[in-house]
C-alpha positions in Angstrom: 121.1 -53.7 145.2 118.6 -51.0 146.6 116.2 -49.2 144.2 118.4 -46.3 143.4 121.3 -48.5 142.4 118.8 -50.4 139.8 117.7 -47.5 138.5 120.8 -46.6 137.7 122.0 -49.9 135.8 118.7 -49.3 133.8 119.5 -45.8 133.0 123.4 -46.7 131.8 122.1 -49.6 129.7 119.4 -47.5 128.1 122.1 -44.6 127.3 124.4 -47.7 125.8 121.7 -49.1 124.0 121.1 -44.9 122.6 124.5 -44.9 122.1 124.9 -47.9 119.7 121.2 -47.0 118.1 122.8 -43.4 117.0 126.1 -45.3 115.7 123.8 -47.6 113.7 122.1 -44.7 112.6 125.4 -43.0 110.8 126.8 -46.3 109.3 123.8 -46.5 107.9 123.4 -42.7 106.1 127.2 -43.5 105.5 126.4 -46.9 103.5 123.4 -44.6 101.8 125.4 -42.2 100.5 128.7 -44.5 99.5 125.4 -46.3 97.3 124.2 -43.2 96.0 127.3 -41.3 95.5 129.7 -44.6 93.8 133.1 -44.3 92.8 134.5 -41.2 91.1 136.3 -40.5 87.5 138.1 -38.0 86.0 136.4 -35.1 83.7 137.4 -32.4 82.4 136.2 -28.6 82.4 136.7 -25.2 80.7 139.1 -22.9 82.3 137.8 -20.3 79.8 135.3 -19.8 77.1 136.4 -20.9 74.3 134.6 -18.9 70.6 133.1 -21.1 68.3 135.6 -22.9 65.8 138.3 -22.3 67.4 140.9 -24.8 67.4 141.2 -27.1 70.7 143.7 -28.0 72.9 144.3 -29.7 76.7 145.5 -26.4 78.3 142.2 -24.9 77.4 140.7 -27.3 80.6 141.2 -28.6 84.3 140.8 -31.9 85.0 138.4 -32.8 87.9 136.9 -35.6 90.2 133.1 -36.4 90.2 130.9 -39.4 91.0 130.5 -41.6 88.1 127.3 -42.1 88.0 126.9 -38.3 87.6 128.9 -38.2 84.4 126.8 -38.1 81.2 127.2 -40.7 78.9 128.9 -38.1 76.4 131.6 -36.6 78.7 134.9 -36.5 77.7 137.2 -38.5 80.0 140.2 -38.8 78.3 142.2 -35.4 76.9 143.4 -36.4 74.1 140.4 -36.8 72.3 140.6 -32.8 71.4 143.1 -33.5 69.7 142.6 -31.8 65.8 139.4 -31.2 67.2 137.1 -27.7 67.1 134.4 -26.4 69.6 130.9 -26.3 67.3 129.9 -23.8 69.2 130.3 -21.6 72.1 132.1 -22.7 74.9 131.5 -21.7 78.3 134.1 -21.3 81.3 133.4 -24.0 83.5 131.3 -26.2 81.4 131.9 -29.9 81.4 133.7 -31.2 78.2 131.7 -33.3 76.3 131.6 -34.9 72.6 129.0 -33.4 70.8 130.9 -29.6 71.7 133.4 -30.6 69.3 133.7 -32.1 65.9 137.1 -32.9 63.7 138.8 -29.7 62.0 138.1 -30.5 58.1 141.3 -31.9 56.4 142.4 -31.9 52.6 142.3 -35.1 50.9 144.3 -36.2 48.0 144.0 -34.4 44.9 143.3 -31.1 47.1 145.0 -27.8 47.4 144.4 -24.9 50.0 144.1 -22.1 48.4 142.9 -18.8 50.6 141.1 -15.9 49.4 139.5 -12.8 51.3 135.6 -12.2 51.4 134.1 -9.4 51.8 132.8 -9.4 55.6 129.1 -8.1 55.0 127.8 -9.2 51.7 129.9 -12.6 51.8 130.4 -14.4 54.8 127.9 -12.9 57.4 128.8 -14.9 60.3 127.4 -18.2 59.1 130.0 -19.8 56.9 132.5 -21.7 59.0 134.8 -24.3 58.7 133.4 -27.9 57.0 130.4 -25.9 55.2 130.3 -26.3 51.4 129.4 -23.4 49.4 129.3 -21.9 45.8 131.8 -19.2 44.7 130.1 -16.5 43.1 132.0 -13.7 40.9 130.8 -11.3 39.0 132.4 -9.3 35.9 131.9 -6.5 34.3 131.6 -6.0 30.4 134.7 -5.5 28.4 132.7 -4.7 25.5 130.1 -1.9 24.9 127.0 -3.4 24.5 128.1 -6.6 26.3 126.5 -7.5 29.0 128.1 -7.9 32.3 127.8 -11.8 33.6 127.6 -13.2 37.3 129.2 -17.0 37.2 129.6 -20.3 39.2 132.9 -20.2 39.3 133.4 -23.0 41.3 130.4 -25.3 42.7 130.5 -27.3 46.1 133.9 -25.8 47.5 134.8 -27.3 50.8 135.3 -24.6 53.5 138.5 -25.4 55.7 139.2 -22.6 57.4 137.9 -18.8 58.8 140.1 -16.4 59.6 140.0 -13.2 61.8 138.0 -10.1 60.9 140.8 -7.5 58.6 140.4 -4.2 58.0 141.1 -3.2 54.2 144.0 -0.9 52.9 142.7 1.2 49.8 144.0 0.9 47.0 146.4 2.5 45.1 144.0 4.1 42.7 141.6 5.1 46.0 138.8 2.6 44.7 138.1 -0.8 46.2 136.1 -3.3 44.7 135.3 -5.0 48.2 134.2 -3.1 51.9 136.2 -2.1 54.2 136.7 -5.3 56.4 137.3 -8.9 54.7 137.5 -12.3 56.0 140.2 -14.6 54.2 138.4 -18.0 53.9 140.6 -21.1 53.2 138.6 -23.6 50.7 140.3 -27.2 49.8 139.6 -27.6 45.8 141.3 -29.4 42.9 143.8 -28.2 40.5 141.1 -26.0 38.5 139.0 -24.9 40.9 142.1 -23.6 42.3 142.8 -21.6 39.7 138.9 -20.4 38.6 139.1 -19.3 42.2 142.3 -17.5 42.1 141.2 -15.7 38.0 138.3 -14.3 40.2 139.8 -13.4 42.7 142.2 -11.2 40.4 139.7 -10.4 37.8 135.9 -10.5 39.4 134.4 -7.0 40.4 132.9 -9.2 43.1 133.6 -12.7 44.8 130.5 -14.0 46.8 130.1 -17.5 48.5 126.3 -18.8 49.0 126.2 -21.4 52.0 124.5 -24.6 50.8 122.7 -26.2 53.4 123.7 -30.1 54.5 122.3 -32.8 52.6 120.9 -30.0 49.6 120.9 -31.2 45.9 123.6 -29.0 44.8 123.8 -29.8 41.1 124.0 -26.6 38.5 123.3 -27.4 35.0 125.8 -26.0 32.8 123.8 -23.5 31.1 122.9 -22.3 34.7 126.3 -21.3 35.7 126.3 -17.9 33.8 123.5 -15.6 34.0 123.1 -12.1 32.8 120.4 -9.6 33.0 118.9 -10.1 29.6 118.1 -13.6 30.8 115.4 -12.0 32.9 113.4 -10.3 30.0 
């Protein structure tokens, strides 16, 4: 074998050794990303955003594939966990499901009625009451008497909220007068057999019915002689 010919061997076993080197080289960025990456799961994302409180259901979101190890500990990974659920806030298309963007929709328990009423928009609901907040119904009435006072009263303390309807605009009334704006919110409480009806005397009889949003964990006790006040009580 002359000089060219060895020259050549060398060459072809260098270019074989290169050749297994480079196929060492992928297995191995293969193997690092198989580590890395992991087996995938299923999760599930918005198709569309989705208000706050608003009832959820599976055909509000795709399912998808990721890596595991990418999910967060709180994604949802199984569908039917929306069920009888609500968003808690707002929901954005595309975001990831997860269990803190939803809590259970507030139920009646025994002893309980739904009863519905509507609120006027501005000076009663303002956007923060939703449903599972507790509040105090507020009415006010006007004297029947002269010389009576008229009297703002607790008419029922610590009413579950269980439901927030849709913005309506008012109809005037017969006699052109309205004791409420001109949009309303009808807000569904859960309350016992005479709360129910305080609720629905007010709601009848009140020149005004106001709810005040108590805030979570708040002594909300009213001592009875603290239920009725009246401007005199100021002097």
């Amino acid at each position: 074998m002359n000089s060219r010919q060895r020259r050549g061997v060398i060459l072809l076993l260098l270019s074989v050794l290169c050749a297994f080197g480079a196929f060492a080289g992928v297995l191995s960025v293969i193997s690092d990303v198989n580590s890395k990456v992991g087996p995938e799961v299923s999760a599930y994302q918005l198709k569309s955003d989705v208000a706050p409180y608003t009832a959820l259901s599976s055909g509000q979101f795709e399912k998808i594939s990721m890596p595991k190890r990418w999910l967060s500990t709180n994604a949802v990974t199984d569908l039917s966990e929306v069920n009888g659920k609500i968003a808690v806030t707002q929901l954005r298309k595309g975001s990831l499901l997860q269990s803190d963007m939803m809590q259970r929709r507030p139920e009646l328990q025994p002893g309980e009625q739904e009863i519905a009423i509507m609120i006027d928009a501005a000076t009663g609901v303002a956007g923060k009451i939703t449903p599972g907040a507790t509040v105090n119904i507020y009415a006010t009435f006007e004297s029947e008497k002269d010389g009576e006072p008229s009297q703002s009263k607790v008419i029922v303390s610590n009413a579950k909220v269980l439901d927030v309807g849709k913005l309506t605009a008012l109809e005037p009334s017969n006699d052109g007068k309205s004791n409420m704006g001109t949009e309303a919110v009808p807000i569904t409480f859960a309350l016992n057999t005479l709360d129910t009806q305080r609720i629905a005397y007010a709601e009848s009889f009140a020149a005004h019915v106001r709810l005040a949003l108590l805030a979570s964990g708040s002594d909300s006790t009213i001592r009875p002689g603290d239920r009725t006040y009246t401007l005199d009580k100021d002097k």
